[in-house]
C-alpha positions as CSV (number, residue, x, y, z in Angstrom):
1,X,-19.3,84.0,-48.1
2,X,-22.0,81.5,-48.4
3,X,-23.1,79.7,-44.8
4,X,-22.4,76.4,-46.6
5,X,-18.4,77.6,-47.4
6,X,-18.4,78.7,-43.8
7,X,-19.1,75.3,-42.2
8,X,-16.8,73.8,-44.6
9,X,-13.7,76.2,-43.5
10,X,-14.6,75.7,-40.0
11,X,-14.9,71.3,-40.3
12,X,-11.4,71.8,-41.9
13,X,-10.1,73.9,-39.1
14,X,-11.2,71.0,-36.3
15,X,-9.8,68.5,-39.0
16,X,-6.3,70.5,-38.3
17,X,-6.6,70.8,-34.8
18,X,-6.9,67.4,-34.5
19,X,-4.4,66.2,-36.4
20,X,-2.0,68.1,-34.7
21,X,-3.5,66.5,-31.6
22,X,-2.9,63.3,-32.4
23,X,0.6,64.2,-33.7
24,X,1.8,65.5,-30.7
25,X,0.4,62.3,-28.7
26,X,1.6,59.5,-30.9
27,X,5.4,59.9,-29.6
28,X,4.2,60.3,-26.2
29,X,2.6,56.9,-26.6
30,X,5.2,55.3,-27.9
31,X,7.5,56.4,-25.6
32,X,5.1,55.1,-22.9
33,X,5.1,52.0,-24.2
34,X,8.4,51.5,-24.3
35,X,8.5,52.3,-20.7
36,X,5.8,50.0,-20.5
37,X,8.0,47.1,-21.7
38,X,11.1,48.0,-19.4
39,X,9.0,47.5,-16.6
40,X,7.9,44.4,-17.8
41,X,11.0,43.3,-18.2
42,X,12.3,44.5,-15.0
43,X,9.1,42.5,-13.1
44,X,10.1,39.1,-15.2
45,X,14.3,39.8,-14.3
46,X,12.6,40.1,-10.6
47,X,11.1,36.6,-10.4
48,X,13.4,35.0,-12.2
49,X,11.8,34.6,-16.0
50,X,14.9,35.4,-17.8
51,X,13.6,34.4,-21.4
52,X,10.5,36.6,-20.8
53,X,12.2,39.7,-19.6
54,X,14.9,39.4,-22.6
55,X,11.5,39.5,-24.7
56,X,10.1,42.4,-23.0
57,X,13.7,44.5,-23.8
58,X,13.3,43.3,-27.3
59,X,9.7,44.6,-27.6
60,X,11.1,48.0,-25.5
61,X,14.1,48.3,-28.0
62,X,11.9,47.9,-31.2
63,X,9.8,51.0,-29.9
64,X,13.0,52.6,-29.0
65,X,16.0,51.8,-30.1
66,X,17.6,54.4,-27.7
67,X,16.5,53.6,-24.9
68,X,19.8,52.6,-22.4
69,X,17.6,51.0,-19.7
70,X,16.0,48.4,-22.5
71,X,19.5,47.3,-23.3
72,X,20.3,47.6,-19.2
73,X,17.4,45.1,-19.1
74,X,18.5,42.9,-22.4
75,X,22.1,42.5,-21.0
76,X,21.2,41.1,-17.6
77,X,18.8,38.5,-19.0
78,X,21.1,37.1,-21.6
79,X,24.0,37.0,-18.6
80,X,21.2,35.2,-16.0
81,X,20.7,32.8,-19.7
82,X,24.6,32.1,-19.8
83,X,24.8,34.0,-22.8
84,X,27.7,36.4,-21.5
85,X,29.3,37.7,-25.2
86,X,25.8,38.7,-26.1
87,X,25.5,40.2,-23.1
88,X,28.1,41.8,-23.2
89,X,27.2,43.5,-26.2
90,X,23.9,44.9,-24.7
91,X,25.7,46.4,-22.2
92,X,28.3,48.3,-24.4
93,X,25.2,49.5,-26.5
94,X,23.8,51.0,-22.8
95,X,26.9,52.8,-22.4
96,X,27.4,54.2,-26.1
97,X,24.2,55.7,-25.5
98,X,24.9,57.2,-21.7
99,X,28.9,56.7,-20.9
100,X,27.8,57.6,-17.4
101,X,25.5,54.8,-16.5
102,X,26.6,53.4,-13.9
103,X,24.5,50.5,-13.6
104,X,26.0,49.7,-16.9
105,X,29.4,49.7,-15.4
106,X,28.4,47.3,-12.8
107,X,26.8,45.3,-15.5
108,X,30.0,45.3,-17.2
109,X,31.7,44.3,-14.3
110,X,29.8,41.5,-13.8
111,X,29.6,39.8,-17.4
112,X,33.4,40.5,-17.6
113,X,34.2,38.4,-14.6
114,X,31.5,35.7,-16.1
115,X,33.8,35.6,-19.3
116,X,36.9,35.2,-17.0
117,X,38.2,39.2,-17.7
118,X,39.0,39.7,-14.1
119,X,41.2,42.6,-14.9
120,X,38.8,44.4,-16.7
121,X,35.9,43.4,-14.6
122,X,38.0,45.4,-11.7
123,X,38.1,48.3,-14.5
124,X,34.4,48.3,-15.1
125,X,33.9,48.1,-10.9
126,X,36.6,51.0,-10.1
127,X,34.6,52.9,-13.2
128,X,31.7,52.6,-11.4
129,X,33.1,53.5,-8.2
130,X,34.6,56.4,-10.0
131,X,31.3,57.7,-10.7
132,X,29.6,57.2,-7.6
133,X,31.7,56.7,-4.7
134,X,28.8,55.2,-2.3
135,X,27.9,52.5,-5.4
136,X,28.0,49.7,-2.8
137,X,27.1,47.0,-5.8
138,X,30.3,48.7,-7.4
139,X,32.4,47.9,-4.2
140,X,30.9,44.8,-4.7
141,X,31.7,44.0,-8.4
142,X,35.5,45.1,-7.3
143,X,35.7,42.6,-4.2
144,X,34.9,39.6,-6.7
145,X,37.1,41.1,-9.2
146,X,40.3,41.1,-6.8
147,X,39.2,37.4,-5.3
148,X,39.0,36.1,-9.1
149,X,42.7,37.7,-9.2
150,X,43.7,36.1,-5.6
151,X,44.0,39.7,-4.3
152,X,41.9,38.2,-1.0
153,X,42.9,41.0,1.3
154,X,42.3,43.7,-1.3
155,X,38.8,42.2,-1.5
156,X,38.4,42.0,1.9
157,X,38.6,45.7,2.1
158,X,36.5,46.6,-1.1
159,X,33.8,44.3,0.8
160,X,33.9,46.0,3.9
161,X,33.3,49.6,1.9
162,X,30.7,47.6,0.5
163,X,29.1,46.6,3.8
164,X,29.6,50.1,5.2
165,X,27.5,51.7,2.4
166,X,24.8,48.8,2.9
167,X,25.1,46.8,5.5
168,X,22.2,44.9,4.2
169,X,23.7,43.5,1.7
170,X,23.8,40.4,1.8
171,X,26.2,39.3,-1.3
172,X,28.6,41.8,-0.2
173,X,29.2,39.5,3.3
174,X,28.8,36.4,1.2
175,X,31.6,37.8,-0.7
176,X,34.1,38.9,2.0
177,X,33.4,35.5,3.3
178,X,34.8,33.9,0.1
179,X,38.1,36.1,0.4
180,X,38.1,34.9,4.1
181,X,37.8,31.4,3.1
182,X,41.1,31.1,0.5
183,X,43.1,33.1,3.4
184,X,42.7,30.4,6.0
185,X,40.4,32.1,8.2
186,X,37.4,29.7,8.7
187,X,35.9,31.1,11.7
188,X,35.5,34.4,10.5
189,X,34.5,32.9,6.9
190,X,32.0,31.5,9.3
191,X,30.6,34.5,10.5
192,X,30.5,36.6,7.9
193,X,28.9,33.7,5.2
194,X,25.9,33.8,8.8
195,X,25.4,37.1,8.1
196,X,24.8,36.7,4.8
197,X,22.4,34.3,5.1
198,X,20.3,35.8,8.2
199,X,19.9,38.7,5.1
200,X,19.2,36.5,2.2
201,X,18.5,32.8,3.1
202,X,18.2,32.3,-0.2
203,X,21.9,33.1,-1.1
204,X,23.6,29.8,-2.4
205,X,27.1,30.4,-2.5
206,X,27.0,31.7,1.5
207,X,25.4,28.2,1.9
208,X,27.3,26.1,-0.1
209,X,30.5,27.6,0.3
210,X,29.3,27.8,4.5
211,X,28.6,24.1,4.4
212,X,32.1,23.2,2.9
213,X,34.2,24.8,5.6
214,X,31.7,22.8,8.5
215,X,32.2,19.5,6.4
216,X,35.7,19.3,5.2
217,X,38.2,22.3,6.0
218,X,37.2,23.2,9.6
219,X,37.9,19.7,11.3
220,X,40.6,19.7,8.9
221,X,42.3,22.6,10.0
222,X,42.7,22.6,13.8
223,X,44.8,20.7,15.2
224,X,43.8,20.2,19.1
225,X,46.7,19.9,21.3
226,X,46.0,16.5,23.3
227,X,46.9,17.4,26.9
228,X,48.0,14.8,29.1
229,X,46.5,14.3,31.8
230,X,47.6,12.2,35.0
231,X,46.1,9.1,36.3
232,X,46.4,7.2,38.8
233,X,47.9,3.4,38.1
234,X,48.3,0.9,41.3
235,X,49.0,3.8,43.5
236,X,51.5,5.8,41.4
237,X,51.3,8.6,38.5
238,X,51.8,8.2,35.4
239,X,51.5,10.0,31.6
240,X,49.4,8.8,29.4
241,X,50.3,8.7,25.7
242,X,48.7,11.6,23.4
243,X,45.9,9.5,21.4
244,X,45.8,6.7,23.7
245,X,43.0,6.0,26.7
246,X,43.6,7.1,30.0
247,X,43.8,3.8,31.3
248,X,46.9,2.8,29.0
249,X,50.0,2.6,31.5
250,X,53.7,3.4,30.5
251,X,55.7,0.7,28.8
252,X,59.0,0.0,30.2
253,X,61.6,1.6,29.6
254,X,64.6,-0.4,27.9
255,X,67.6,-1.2,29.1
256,X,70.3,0.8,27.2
257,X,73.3,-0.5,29.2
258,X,72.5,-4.0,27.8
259,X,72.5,-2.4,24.4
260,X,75.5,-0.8,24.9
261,X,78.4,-3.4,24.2
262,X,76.6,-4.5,21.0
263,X,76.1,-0.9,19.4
264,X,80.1,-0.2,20.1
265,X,80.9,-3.3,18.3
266,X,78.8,-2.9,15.3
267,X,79.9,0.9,14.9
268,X,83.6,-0.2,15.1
269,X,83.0,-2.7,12.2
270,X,81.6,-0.2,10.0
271,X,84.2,2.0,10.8
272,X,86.9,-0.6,9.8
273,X,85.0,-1.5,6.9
274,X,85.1,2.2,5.8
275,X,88.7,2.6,6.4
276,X,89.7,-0.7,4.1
277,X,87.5,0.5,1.8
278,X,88.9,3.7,1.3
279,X,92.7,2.8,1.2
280,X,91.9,0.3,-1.7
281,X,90.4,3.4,-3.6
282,X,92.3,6.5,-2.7
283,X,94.8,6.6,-5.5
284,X,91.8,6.1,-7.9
285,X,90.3,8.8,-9.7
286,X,86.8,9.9,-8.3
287,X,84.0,9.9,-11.1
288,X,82.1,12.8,-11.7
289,X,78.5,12.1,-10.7
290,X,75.9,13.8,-12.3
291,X,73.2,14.9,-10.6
292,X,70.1,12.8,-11.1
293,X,66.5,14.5,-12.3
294,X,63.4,14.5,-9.9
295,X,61.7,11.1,-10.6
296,X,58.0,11.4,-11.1
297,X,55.6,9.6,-13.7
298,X,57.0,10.6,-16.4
299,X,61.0,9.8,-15.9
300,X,60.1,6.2,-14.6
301,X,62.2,4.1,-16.8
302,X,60.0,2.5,-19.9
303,X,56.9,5.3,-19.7
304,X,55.5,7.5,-22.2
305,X,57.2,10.6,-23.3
306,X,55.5,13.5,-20.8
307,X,52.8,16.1,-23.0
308,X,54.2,18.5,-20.9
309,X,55.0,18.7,-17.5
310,X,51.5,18.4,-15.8
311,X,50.3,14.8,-14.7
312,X,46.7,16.1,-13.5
313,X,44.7,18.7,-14.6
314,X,42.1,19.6,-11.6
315,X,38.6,21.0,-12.8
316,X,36.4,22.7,-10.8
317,X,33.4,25.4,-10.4
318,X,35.1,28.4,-8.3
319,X,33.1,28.0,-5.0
320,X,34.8,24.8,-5.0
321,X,38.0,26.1,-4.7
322,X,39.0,25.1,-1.5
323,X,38.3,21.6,-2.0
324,X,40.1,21.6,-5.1
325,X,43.1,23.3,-3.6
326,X,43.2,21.0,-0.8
327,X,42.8,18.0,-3.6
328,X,46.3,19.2,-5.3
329,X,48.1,19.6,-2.1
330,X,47.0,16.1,-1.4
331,X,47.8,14.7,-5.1
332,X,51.4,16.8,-5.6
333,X,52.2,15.1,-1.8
334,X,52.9,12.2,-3.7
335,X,55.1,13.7,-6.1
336,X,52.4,13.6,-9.0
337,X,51.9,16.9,-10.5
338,X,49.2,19.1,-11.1
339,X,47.8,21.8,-13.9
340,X,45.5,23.7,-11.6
341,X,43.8,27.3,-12.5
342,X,44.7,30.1,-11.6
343,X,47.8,29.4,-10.2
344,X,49.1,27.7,-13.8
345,X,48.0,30.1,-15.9
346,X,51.3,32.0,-16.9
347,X,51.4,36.2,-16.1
348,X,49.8,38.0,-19.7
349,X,48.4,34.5,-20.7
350,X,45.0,34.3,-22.5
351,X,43.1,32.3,-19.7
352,X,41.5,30.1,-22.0
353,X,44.2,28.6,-24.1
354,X,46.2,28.3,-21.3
355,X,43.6,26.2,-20.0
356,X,43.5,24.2,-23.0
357,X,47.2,23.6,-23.0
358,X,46.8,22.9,-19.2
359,X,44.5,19.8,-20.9
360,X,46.3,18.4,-23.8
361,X,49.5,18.3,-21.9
362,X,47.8,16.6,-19.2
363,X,47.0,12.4,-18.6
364,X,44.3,12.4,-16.3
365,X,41.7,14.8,-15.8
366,X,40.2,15.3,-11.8
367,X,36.5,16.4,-11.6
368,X,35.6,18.3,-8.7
369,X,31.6,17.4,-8.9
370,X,28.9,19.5,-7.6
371,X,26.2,21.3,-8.1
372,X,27.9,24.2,-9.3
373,X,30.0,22.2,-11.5
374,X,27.7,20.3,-12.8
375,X,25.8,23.4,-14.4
376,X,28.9,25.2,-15.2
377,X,29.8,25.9,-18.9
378,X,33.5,26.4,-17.9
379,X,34.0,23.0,-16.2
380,X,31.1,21.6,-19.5
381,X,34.2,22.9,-22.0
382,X,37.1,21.7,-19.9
383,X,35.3,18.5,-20.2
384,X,34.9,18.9,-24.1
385,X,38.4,19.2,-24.4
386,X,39.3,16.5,-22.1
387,X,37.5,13.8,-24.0
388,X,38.7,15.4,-27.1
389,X,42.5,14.5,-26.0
390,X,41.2,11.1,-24.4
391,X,42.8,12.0,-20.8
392,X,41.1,9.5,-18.1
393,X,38.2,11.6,-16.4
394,X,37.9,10.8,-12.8
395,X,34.7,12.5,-10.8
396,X,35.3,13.4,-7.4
397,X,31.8,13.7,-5.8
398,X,31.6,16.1,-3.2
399,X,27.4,16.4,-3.7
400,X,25.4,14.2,-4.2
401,X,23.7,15.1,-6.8
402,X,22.9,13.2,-10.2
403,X,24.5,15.0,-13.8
404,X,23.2,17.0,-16.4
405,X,22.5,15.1,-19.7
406,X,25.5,16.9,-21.2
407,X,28.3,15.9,-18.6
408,X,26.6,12.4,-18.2
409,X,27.3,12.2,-22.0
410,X,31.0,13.5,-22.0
411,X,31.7,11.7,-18.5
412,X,30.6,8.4,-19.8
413,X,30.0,5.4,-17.3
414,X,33.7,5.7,-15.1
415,X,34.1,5.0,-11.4
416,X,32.6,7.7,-9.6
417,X,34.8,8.9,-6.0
418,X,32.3,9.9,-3.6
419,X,33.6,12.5,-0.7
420,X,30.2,13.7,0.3
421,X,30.9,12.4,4.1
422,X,33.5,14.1,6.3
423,X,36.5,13.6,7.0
424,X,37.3,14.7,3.3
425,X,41.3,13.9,4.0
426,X,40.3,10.1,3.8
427,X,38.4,10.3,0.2
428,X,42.1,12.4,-0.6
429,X,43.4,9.5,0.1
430,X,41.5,7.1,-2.1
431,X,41.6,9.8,-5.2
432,X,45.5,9.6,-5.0
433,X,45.4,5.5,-4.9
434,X,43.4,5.6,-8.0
435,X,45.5,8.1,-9.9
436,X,48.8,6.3,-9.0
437,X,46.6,3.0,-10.5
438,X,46.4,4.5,-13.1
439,X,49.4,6.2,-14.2
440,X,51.2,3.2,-13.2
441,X,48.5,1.1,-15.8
442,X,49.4,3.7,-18.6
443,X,53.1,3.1,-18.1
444,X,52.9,-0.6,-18.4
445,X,50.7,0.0,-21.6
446,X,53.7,1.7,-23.1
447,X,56.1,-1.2,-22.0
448,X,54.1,-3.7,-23.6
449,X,53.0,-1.7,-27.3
450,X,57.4,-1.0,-27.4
């Protein structure tokens, strides 16, 4: 062999070498990058960048397509971007890939309760759980489920497991304080939506929701008993009237025994009346009397045949739930009646038509308006439908804040209700006034086009 030939064989051997070198490296690289991305997107989800981080899990996923915490990544950016079916999807993908994850179950959980799926948002929770009993986010996930499903106690409790695991959690105590809230107890609402914020000032719905109790349904609530106490008048004691000032004296007592002659004379008319009466009618037969239905708007004599049997439908974000609760109480008081979510949504019913149904069979359409409302794409549809079926939208402002383009557009120029000062019972008061107005302006309508 020539010394040429040997230099040749020996240039093609390091030609080899390095070729399988670079083979073995290039997947390793890859996969790095990948990893690269998921970070990236993880540091975008972190500050809040949303459309970045879904970009980064795109650019992760087109390196590698298997990859379960790219599509982790993907699904909670396109949830944060309100786009929950999508996001859903992303998160189904994690979990074909690694049935176990359990951050994909809490992911689940979350998106499902987004889409209104409370039932199977407390599966995806109780999967999670399942899989890691101290998953304090999966306690979590199952103490919204059960609040979204008016199990408040229930939620209590998964909250609490929740809080034991981490006490440091600050949604978890935002969260019981929600369940707290819809049972009535405002004090210890109180206290746990103050623990939620000394751990996460930041935490909205432990402010908002904090804020509403203060304002509207704490003074609301109690009831103070008004002691008497007794003063002194001109050298005597005497009671003062609950509600009056202490300086109010007792008014005189009547005197009965003047009243007395008069009452016995009048009763012993009526009873003669009543006796002459009823000998002129014994021997004829009585008339069977039917009994007469409830009247409300839509029995009164000359009004519209009723779309169903709801007067009012009542939309709201759900962290205004209270006030919207305590705005039906207020409205059926006065023997109007009210399509109100969830408690009108019939056991087994597809949540969303029987929302829509709650519309079209409805007149009037009452708009709990806040912040949350105002960027919520539930309350954005109920809208949609709502002008769709020309009901009269009346906004009940409880913040003041001024409307997206979208809801300016669909609310149009009506008369806004402000209740953003206390005492909310008094802006109740007014929203019932206008909707009697109004139902009583549709009636005479009908009178006048029959």
């Amino acid at each position: 062999m020539t010394l040429q030939n040997c230099g040749t064989g020996l240039q093609s051997t390091r030609l080899l070498v390095l070729f399988l070198i670079l083979s073995a490296l290039v997947p390793h690289a890859c996969a790095e990058t990948a990893v690269y991305w998921v970070q990236a997107s993880k540091s975008f989800a972190n500050s809040g960048r949303w459309d970045e981080s879904l970009d980064a899990a795109e650019k992760a996923l087109a390196i590698d397509s298997g990859n379960k915490n790219a599509w982790l990544n993907k699904a909670n950016a396109l949830k944060n971007l309100n786009r929950d079916q999508e996001a859903l999807d992303a998160c189904e993908k994690a979990l074909s890939i690694d049935p176990d994850f359990i951050n994909a179950w809490v992911m689940k959980s979350a998106i499902l309760n987004s889409l209104g799926r409370h039932k199977d948002g407390l599966d995806a929770a109780q999967k999670a759980i399942s899989l890691d009993p101290n998953s304090y986010t999966g306690w979590d996930l199952k103490a919204v489920s059960l609040s979204k499903l008016n199990r408040y106690q229930d939620a209590i409790d998964a909250a609490d497991m929740s809080i034991s695991i981490n006490p440091s959690y600050a949604k978890s105590w935002g969260n019981k304080g929600y369940a707290l809230q819809n049972l009535g107890k405002y004090k210890e609402a109180l206290a746990a939506y103050d623990k939620a914020l000394s751990l996460d000032p930041n935490l909205e719905m432990a402010a908002d929701n904090r804020q509403i109790i203060i304002s509207y349904l704490l003074p609301n609530s109690t009831n103070p008993k008004k002691t008497a106490v007794p003063v002194t008048i001109s050298g005597s004691t005497a009671q003062p009237m609950a509600g009056t000032a202490s300086q109010d004296v007792t008014p005189p007592v009547p005197n009965l025994r003047a009243l007395f002659l008069p009452l016995v004379i009048v009763m012993l008319v009526i009873a003669l009346g009543g006796g002459i009466y009823a000998y002129r009618n014994h021997k004829q037969k009585t008339p069977v009397t039917l009994p007469h239905p409830p009247v409300s708007a839509s029995t009164v004599p000359g009004s519209p045949p009723a779309k169903s049997h709801h007067d009012v439908f009542i939309s709201y974000a759900q962290v205004n739930k209270p006030v919207a609760d305590a705005a039906c109480a207020k409205i059926e008081s006065r023997n109007i009646r009210c399509w109100i979510a969830p408690r009108d949504v019939p056991p087994g019913k597809n949540f969303p038509e029987a929302i829509v149904r709650g519309i079209e069979g409805s007149r009037i359409m009452v708009l709990i308006f806040s912040s949350h409302s105002n960027k919520s794409q539930h309350v954005l549809r109920e809208l949609t439908t709502a002008v769709k079926n020309e009901l009269i939208i009346i906004p009940f402002r409880i913040e003041n804040v001024e409307p997206t383009k979208s809801m300016e557009y669909l609310i149009g120029i009506p008369h806004w209700l402000d209740a953003i000062t206390p005492p909310l019972e008094k802006h109740l008061d007014t929203l019932v006034k206008t909707i009697e107005i109004y139902i009583a302006s549709d009636i005479k309508k009908t009178d006048e086009d029959n």
